[in-house]
TORKOL-4160 file (C-alpha; in steps of 0.2 Angstrom, whole numbers, padded with zeros to 4 digits, m for minus):
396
<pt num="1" X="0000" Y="0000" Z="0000"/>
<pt num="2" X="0005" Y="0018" Z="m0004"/>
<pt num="3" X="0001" Y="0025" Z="0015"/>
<pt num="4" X="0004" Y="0044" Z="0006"/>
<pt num="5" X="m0009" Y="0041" Z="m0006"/>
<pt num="6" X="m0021" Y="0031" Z="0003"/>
<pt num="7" X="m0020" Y="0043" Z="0016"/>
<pt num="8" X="m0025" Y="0058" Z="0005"/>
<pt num="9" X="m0038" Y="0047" Z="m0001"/>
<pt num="10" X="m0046" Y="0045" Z="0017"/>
<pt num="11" X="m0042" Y="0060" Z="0023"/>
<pt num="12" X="m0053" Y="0069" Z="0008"/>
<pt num="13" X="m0065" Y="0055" Z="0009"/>
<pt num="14" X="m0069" Y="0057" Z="0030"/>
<pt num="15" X="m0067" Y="0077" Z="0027"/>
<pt num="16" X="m0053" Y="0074" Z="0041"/>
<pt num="17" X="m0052" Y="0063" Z="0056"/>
<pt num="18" X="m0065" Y="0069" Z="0073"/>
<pt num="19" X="m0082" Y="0073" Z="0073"/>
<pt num="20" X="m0093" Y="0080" Z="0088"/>
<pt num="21" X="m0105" Y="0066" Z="0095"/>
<pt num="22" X="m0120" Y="0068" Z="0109"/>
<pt num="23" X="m0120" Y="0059" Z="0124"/>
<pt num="24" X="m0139" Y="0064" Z="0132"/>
<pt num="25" X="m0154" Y="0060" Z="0123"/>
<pt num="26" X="m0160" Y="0072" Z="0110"/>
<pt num="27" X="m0178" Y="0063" Z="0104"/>
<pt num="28" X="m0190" Y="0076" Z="0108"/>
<pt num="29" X="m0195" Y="0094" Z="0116"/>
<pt num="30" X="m0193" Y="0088" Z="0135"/>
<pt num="31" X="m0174" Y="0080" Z="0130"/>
<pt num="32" X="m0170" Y="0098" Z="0122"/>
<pt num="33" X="m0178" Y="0106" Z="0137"/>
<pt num="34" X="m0165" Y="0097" Z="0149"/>
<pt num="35" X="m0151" Y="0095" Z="0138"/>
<pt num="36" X="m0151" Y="0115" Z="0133"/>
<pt num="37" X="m0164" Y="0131" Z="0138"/>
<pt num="38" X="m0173" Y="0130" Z="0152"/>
<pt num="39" X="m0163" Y="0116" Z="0162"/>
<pt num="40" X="m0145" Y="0118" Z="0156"/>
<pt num="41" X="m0149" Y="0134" Z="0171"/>
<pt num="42" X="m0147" Y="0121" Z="0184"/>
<pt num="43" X="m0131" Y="0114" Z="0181"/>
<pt num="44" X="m0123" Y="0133" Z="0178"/>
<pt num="45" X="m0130" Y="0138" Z="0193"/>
<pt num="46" X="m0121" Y="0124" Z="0202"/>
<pt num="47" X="m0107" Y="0128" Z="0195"/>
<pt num="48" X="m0107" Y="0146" Z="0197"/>
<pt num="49" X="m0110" Y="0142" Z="0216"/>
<pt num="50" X="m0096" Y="0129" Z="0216"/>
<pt num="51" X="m0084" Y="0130" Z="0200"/>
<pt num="52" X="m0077" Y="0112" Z="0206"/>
<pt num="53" X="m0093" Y="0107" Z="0200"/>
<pt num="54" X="m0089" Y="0107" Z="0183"/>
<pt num="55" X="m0081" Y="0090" Z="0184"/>
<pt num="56" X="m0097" Y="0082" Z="0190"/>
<pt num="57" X="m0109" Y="0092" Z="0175"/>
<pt num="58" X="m0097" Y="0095" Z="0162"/>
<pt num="59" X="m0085" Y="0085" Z="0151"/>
<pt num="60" X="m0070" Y="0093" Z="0157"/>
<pt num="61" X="m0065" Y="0079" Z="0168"/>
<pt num="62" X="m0060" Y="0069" Z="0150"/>
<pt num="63" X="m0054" Y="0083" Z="0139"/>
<pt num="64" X="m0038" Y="0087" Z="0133"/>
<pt num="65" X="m0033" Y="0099" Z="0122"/>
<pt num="66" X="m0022" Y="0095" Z="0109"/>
<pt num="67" X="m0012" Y="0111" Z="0105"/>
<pt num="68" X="0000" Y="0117" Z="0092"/>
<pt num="69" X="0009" Y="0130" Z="0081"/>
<pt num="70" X="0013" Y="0120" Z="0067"/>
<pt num="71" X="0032" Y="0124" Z="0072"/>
<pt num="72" X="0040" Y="0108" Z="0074"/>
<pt num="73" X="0027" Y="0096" Z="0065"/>
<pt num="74" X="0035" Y="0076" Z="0063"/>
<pt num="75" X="0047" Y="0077" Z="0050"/>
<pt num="76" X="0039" Y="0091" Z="0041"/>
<pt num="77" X="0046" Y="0105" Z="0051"/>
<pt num="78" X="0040" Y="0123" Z="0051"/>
<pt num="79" X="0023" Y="0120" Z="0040"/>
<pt num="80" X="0010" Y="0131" Z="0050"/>
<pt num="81" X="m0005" Y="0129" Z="0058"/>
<pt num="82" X="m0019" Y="0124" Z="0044"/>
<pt num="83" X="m0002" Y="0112" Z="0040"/>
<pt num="84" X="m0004" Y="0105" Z="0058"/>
<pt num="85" X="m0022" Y="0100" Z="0059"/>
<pt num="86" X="m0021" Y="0082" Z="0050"/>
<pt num="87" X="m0009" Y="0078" Z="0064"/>
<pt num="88" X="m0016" Y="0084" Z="0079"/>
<pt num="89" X="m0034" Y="0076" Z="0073"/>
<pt num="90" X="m0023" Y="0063" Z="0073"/>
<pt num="91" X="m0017" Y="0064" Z="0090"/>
<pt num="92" X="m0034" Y="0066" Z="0095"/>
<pt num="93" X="m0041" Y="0050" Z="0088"/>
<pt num="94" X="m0027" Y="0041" Z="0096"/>
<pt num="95" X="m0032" Y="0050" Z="0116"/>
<pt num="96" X="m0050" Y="0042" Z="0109"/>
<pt num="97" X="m0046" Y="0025" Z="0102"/>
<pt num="98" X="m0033" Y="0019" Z="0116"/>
<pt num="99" X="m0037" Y="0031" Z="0132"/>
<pt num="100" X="m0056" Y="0034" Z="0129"/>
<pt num="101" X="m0050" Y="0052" Z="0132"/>
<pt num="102" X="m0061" Y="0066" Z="0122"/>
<pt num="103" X="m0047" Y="0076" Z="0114"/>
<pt num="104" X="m0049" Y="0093" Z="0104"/>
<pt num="105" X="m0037" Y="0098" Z="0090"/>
<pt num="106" X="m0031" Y="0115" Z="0094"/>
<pt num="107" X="m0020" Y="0123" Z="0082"/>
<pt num="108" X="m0014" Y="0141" Z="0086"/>
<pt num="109" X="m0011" Y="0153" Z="0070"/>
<pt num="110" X="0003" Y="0162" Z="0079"/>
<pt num="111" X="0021" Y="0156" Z="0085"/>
<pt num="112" X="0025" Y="0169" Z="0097"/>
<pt num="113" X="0027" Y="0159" Z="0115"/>
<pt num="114" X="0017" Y="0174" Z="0123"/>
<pt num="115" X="0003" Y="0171" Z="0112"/>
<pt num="116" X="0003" Y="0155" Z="0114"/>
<pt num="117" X="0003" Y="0154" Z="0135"/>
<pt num="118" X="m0011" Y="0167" Z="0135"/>
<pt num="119" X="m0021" Y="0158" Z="0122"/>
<pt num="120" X="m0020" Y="0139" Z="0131"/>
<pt num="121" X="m0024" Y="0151" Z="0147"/>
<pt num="122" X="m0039" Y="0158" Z="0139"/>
<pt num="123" X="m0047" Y="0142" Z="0133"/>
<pt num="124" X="m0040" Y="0131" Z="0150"/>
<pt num="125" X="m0058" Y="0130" Z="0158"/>
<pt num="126" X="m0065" Y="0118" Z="0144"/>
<pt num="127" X="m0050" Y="0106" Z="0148"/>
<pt num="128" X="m0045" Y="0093" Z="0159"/>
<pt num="129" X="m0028" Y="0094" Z="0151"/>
<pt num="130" X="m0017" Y="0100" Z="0140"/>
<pt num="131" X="m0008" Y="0092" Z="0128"/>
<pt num="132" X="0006" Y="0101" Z="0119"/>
<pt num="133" X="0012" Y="0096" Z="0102"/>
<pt num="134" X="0024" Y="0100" Z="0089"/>
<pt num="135" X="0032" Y="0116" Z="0095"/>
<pt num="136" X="0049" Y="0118" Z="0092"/>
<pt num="137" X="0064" Y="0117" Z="0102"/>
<pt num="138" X="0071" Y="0127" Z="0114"/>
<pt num="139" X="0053" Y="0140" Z="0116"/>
<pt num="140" X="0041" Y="0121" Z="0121"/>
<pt num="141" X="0052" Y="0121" Z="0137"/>
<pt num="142" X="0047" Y="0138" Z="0142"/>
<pt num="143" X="0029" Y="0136" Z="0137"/>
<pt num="144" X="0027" Y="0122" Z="0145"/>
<pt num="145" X="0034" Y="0126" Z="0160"/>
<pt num="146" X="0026" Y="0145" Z="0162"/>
<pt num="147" X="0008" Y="0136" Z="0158"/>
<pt num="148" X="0014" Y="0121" Z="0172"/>
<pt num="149" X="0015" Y="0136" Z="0185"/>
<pt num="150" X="m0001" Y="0145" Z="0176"/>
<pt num="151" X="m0013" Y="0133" Z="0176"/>
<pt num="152" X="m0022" Y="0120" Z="0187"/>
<pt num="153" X="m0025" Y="0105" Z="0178"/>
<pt num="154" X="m0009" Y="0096" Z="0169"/>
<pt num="155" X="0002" Y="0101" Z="0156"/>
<pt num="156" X="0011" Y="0088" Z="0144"/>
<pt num="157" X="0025" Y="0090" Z="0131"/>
<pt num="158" X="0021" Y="0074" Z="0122"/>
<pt num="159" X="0037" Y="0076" Z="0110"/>
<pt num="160" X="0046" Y="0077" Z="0127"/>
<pt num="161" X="0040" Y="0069" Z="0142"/>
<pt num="162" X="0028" Y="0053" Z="0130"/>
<pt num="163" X="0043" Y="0052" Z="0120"/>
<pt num="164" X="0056" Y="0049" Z="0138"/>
<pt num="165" X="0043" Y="0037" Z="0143"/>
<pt num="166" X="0043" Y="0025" Z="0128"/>
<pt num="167" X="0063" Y="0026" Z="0125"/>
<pt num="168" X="0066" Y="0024" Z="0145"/>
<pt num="169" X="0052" Y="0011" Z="0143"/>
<pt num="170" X="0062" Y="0000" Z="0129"/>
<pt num="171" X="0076" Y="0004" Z="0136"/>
<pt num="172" X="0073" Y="m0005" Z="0153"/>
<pt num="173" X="0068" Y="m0022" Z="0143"/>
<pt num="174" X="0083" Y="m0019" Z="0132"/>
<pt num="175" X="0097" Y="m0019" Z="0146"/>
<pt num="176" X="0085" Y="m0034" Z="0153"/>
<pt num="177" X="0088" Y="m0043" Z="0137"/>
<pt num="178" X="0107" Y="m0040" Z="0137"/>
<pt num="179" X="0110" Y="m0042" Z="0156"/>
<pt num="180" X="0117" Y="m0025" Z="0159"/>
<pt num="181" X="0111" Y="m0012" Z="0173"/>
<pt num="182" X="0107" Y="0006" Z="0170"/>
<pt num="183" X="0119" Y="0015" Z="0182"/>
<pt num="184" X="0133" Y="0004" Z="0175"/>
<pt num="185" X="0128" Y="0005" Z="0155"/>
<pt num="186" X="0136" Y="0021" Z="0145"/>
<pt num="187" X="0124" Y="0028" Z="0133"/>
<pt num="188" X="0124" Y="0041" Z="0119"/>
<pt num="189" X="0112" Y="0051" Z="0112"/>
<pt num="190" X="0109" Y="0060" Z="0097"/>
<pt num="191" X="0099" Y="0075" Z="0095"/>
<pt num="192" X="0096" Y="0084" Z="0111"/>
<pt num="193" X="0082" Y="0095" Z="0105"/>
<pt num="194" X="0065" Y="0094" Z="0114"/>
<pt num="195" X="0063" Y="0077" Z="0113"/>
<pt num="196" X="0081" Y="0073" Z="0118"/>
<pt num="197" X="0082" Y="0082" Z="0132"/>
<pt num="198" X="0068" Y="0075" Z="0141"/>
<pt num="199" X="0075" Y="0058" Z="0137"/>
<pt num="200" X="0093" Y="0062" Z="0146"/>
<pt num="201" X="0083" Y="0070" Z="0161"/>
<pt num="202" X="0070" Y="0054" Z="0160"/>
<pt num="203" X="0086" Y="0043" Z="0161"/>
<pt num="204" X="0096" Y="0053" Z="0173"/>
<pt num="205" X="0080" Y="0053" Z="0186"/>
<pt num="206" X="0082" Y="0033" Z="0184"/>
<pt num="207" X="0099" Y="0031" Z="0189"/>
<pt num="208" X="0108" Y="0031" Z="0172"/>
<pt num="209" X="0122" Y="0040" Z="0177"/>
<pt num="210" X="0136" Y="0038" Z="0160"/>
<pt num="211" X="0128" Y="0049" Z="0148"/>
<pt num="212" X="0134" Y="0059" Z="0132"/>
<pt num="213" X="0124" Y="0071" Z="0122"/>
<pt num="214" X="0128" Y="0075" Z="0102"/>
<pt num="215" X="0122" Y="0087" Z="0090"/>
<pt num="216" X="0127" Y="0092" Z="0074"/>
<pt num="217" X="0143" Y="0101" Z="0082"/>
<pt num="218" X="0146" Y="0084" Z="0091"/>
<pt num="219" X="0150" Y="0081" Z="0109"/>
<pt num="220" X="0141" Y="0092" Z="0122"/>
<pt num="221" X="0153" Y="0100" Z="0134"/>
<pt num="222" X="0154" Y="0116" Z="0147"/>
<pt num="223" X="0164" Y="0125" Z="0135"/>
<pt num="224" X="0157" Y="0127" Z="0120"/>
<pt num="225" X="0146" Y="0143" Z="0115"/>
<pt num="226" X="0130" Y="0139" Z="0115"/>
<pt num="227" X="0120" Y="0156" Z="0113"/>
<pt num="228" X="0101" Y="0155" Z="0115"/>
<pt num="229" X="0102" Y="0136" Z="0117"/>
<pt num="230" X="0102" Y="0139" Z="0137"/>
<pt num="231" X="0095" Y="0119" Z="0139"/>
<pt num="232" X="0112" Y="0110" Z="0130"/>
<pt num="233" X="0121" Y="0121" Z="0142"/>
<pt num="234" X="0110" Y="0113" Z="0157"/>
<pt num="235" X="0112" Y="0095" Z="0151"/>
<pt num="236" X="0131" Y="0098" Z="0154"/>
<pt num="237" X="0128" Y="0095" Z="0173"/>
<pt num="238" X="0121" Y="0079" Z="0170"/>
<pt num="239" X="0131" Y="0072" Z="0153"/>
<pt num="240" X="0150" Y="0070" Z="0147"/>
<pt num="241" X="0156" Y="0071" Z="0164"/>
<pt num="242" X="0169" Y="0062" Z="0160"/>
<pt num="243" X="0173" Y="0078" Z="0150"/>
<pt num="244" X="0175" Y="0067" Z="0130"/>
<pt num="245" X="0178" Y="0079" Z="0114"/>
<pt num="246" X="0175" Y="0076" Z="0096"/>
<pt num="247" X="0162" Y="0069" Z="0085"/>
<pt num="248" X="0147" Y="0057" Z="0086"/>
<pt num="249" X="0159" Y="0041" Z="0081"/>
<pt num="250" X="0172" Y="0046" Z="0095"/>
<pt num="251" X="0158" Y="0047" Z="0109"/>
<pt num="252" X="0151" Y="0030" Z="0103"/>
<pt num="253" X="0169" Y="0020" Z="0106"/>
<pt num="254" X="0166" Y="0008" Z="0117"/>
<pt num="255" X="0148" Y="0015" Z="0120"/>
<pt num="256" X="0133" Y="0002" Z="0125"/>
<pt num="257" X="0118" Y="0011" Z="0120"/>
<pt num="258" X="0114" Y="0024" Z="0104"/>
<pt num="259" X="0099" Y="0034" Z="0106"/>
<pt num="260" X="0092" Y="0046" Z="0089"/>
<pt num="261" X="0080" Y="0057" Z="0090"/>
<pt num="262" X="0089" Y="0067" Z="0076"/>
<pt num="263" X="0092" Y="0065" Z="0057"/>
<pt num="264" X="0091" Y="0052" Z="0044"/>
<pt num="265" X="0108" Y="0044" Z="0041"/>
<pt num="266" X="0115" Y="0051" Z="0055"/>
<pt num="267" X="0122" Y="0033" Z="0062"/>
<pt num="268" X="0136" Y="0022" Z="0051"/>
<pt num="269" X="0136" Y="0004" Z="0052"/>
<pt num="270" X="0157" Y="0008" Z="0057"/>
<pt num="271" X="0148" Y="0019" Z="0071"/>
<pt num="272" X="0140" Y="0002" Z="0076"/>
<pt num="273" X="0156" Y="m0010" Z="0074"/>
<pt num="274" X="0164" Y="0003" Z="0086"/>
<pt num="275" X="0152" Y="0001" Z="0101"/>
<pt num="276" X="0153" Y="m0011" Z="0116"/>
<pt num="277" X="0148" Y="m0030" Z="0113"/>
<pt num="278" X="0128" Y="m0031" Z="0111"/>
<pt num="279" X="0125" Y="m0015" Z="0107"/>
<pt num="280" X="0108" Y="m0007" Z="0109"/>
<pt num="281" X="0102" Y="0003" Z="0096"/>
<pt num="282" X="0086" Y="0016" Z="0094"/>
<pt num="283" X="0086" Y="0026" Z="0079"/>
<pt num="284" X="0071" Y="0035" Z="0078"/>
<pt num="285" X="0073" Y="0049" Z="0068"/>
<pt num="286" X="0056" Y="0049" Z="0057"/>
<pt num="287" X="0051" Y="0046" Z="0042"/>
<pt num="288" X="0069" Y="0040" Z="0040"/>
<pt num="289" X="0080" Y="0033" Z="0053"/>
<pt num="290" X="0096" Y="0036" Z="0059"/>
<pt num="291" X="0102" Y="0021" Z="0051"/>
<pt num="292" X="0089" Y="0005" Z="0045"/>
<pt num="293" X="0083" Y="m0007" Z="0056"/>
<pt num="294" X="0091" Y="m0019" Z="0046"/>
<pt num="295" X="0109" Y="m0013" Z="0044"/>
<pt num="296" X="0110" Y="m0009" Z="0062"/>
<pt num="297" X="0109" Y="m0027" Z="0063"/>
<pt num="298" X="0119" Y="m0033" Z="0052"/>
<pt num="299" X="0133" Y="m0020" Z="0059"/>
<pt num="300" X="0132" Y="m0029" Z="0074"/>
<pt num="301" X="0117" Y="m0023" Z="0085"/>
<pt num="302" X="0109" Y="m0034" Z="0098"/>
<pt num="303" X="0094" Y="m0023" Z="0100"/>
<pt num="304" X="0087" Y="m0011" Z="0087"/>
<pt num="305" X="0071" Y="0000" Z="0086"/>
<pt num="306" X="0066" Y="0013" Z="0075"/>
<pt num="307" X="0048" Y="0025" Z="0077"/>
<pt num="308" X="0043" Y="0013" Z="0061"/>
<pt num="309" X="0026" Y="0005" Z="0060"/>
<pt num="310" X="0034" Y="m0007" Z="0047"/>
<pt num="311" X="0048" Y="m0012" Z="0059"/>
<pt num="312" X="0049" Y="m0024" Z="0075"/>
<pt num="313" X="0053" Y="m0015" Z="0091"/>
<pt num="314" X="0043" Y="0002" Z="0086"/>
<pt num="315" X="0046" Y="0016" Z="0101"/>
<pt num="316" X="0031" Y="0024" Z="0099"/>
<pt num="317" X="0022" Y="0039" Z="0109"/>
<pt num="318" X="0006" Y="0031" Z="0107"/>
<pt num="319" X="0009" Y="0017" Z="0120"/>
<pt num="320" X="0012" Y="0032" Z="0134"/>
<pt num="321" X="0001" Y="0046" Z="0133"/>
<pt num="322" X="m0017" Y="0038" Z="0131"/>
<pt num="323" X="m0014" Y="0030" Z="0147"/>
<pt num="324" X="m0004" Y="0044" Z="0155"/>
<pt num="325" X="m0017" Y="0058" Z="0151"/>
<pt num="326" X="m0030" Y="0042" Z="0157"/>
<pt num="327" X="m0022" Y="0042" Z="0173"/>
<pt num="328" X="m0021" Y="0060" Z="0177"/>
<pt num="329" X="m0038" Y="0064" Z="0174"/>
<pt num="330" X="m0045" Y="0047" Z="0184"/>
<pt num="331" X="m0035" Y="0056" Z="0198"/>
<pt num="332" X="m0038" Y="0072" Z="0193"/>
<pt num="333" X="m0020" Y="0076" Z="0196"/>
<pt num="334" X="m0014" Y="0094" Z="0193"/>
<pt num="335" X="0003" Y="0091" Z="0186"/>
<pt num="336" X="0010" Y="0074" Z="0178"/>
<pt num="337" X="0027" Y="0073" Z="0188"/>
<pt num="338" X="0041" Y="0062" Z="0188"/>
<pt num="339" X="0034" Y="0051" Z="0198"/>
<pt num="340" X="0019" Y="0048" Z="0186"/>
<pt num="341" X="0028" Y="0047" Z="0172"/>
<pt num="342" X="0043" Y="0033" Z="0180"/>
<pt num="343" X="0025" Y="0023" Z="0183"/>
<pt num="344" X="0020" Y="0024" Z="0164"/>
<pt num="345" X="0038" Y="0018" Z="0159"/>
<pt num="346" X="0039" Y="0003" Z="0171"/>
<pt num="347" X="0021" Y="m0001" Z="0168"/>
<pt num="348" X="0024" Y="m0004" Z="0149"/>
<pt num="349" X="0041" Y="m0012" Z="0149"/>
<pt num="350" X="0032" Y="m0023" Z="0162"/>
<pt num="351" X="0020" Y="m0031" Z="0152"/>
<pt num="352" X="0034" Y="m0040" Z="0142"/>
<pt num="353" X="0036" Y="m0054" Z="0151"/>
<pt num="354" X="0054" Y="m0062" Z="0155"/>
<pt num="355" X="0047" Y="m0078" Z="0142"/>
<pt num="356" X="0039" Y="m0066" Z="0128"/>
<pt num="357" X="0056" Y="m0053" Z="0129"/>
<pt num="358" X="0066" Y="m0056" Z="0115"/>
<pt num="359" X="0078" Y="m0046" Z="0102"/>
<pt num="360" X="0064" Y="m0040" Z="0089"/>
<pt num="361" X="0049" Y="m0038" Z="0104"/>
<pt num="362" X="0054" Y="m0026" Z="0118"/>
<pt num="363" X="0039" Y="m0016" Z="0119"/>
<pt num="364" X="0020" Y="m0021" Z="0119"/>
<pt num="365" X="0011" Y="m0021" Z="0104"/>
<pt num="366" X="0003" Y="m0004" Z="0102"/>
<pt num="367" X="m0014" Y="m0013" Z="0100"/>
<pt num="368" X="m0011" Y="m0023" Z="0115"/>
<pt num="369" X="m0028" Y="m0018" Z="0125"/>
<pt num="370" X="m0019" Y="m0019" Z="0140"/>
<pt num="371" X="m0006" Y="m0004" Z="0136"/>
<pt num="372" X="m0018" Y="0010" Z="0140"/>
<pt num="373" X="m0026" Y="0001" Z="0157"/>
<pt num="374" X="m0011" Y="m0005" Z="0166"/>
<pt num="375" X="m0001" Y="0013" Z="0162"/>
<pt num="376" X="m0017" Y="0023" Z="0169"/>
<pt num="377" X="m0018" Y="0013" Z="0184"/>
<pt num="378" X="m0001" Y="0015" Z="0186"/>
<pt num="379" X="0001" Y="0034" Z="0183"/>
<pt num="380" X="m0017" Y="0035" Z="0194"/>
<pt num="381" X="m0009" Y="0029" Z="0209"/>
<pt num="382" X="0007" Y="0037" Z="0210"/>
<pt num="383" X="m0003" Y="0053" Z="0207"/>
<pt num="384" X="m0010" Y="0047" Z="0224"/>
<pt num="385" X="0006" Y="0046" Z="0232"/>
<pt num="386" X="0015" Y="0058" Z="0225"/>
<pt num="387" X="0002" Y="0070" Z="0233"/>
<pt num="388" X="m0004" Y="0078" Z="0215"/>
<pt num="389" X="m0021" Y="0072" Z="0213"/>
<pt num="390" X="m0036" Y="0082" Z="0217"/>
<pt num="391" X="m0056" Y="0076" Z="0219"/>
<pt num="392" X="m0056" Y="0057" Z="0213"/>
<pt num="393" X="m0060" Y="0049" Z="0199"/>
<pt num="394" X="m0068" Y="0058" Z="0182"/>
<pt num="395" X="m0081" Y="0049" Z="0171"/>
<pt num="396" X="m0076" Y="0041" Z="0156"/>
């Protein structure tokens, strides 16, 4: 199949991807008269009275906003807002399908950060959460952390935090598989932009503690110039502190783990002879990879995945963020912390079994029913105990 053209074909065919559907009855004049004027007074009243209310009259206990520029969009770059909306319909069908969450498109025709934190403010009251998307790097880290101050109800960088998850996710089963321990394996990662820096922090927070961060300029160090690009600067305290120089194939010598979330090609099969024995690696630069899922392995690889639907071991967001979102609006948690998202990472390597784990199945299947359940639970409970939830469980 042609997914391009198939997809334009459906996409024309469905005029897009989400459509509005009724919950209440709407047969005659008496379910008009309670679904809208005169009895929709009742529940405004209420919650006028008691604004906690609108969790138990409204559908804001199970909405999410899906919110974009069109800055940063998959591998299409800077294409705009009208450009974004086929994806972030996307996204919301997948908060649907695999979380049962009610997910909005929300695509913003500006790029200005200022703009942007006032217009997710502005429209926060419908929302049970806030899903941030494809905005680029480094201007998603301040957004995201002035609307986690701003706000009330959680705020989620998907290409950071779902993206730490899934990698920290198949990276645990991985190590599992090659018998190494997290603390003790060295690992290098390409790309520290939005999604990479989350995944170093991610790791860092679980006790990997041999880390080395490349970008097009090579190894990240404390003395470079890094002008406006404060965060690479920041991931200095926690990588290279062994203090290594030089390129992408000098930092992997000897390295056990390659991580990409960068640009196609960016990874040699001599890159991969020069690692460690049984070398892990995730190259998940999309559409194309870092290097193919099949010359990784023949270079040597143990271990490879790629963000590919058409290759084993896909490390793909949409294993974490149904369930994650699920979680924090069960427990109508205000933020999703570190806590909550460590829970969603060992919740899915979990469910790969020591008898089902293997070279080419580190991950669930992203149609494995139990994916979303098990990661809510999860994410739920240590909401609980990490002191962030808020009035008990939303209705689906």
């Amino acid at each position: 199949m042609d997914y391009y053209e198939e997809a334009l074909a459906r996409h024309a065919k469905y005029r897009g991807k989400v459509e509005i559907a009724c919950k209440m009855p709407l047969h005659d004049r008496e379910d008009l008269s309670v679904a809208y004027t005169p009895g929709v007074a009742a529940p405004c009243r209420a919650i006028a009275a008691d604004p906690e209310q609108v969790y138990a009259y409204t559908a804001k206990g199970n909405t999410v906003a899906v919110v974009s520029d069109g800055s940063a969009v998959l591998g299409l770059g800077n294409i705009g807002a009208k450009a974004a909306l086929p994806v972030m319909e996307g996204k919301a069908v997948l908060f649907k399908a695999f979380g049962g969450v009610d997910a909005f498109p929300i695509c913003l025709d500006t790029q200005d950060s200022e703009q942007i934190i006032a217009a997710v403010k502005h429209i926060a009251p419908v929302f049970g959460g806030i899903n941030l998307e494809d905005i680029c790097s480094p201007k998603c880290f301040e957004i995201e952390r002035r609307l986690e101050q701003e706000l009330d109800i959680p705020v989620f960088h998907d290409d950071q935090h779902g993206t730490a998850v899934i990698v920290a996710a198949a990276l645990l089963n991985a190590l599992r598989l090659t018998k190494r321990r997290l603390e003790d394996t060295r690992i290098v990662l390409n790309g520290p932009g939005s999604a990479g820096t989350a995944v170093l922090r991610m790791l860092h927070q679980l006790g990997a503690r041999q880390l080395t961060a490349c970008d097009e300029h090579g190894i990240l160090h404390k003395q470079r110039d890094y002008g406006a690009e404060t965060h690479k600067l920041a991931l200095c305290d926690i990588t290279n502190l062994d203090g290594r120089r030089g390129e992408l194939a000098d930092a992997l010598r000897g390295a056990d783990v390659f991580i990409g979330v960068s640009v196609a090609n960016a990874l040699t099969p001599a890159m991969i002879r020069n690692m460690a024995a049984q070398p892990v690696v995730f190259a998940m630069a999309n559409p194309t990879p870092e290097i193919g899922y099949r010359q990784a392995l023949e270079a040597g690889a143990a271990v490879v995945g790629t963000g590919r639907s058409d290759n084993p071991n896909q490390i793909n967001n949409v294993l974490a963020f149904p369930g994650i979102f699920r979680g924090a609006l069960d427990a109508r948690a205000r933020d999703i912390n570190h806590a909550m998202k460590k829970a969603a990472a060992y919740a899915i390597a979990n469910l790969v079994s020591d008898e089902e784990l293997r070279a080419d199945y580190i991950l669930p299947d992203p149609f494995d029913k139990r994916v979303a359940a098990a990661v809510a639970e999860q994410v739920a409970q240590a909401a609980r105990s990490s002191g962030v939830a808020g009035g008990g469980k939303c209705a689906k």
